[in-house]
Every structure is written in C-alpha cells, then in structure tokens.
N, C-alpha and C positions, 0 to 999 in steps of 0.2 A: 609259115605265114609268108605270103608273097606279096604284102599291099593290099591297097583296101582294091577292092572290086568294082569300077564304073557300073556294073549292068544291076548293085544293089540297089533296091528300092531303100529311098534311106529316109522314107517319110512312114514309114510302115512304126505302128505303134508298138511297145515291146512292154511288157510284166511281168516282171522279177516277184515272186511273193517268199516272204520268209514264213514261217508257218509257225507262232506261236504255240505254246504247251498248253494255253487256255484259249477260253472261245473269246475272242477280239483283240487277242495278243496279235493277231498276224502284221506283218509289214508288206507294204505294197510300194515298190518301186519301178518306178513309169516313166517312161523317155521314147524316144525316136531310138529307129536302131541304125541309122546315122551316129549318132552318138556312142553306140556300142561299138561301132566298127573302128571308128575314129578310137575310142580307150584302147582297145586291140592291137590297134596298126601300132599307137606308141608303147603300150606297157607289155606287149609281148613276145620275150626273149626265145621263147622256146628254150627248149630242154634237149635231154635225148630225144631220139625219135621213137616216134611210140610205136608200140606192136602192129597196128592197124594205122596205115601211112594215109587211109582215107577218111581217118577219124576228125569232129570238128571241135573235140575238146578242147574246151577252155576252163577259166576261172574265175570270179572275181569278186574280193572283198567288197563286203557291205560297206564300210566306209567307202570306199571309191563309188558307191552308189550313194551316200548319202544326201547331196543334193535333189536323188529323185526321189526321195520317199513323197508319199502321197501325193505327187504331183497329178492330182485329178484333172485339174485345166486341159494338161496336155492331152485329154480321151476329150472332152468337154466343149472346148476349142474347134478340136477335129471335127467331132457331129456337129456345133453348135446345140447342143443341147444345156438347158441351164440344172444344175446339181443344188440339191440340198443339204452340202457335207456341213 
C-alpha cells in the first residue's frame, strides 16, 4: 500500500453483498469507493508480502461496513431515481 491513488475515480458506486443461507437473508452494503480507499489508506498495515507482489488483496470486516448496509439513496441519489424500499 502506497497511498491513496489521485487518478481514483472516487465517485464510482461500490456493492459489497454478503450472501445469506436463505432467500432474503442477503446484506447489501453500498458506498462510494472513495470511502473504500480512504478505510484502506488508514486500516491497512500490511503483512508479509504476498506470493504475487501484483496482487490487490484486501479485507474487511462487516462491521467496518456496517454504516453502509442498505444504503439504497446512495444508487438512488446517483440516478435520481426514486425507490420503493
């Protein structure tokens, strides 16, 4: 990890889904991936270096997502389209 990246589009929409055991168990968490980069930049210490040095593995706990669950607006918003949730 070298810093966040200037040339990131950081308005670009992102969807994390956690995938439920039953049908409507799923979780959907929605943000900018500005925000993603941003969690990155501070929460990631790195480790060893991994096998493949061009790899972009990351990780991250659902609680540190938990402010975007269902954040529908944020898709909603973007198009202006209005939602039925």
């Amino acid at each position: 990890m070298h810093g966040k990246s200037p040339e990131l589009d950081r308005k670009i929409i992102c969807t994390f889904v956690a995938s439920g055991s039953q049908l409507g168990e799923d979780e959907f968490y929605i943000f900018k991936r500005g925000w993603l980069q941003g969690y990155f930049a501070e929460h990631y210490k790195g480790g060893a270096s991994p096998q493949n040095v061009k790899s972009f593995h990351c990780a991250i706990w659902r609680r540190d997502m938990a402010a975007h669950l269902g954040k529908w607006r944020t898709i909603t918003n973007k198009f202006k389209v209005r939602a039925g949730f």
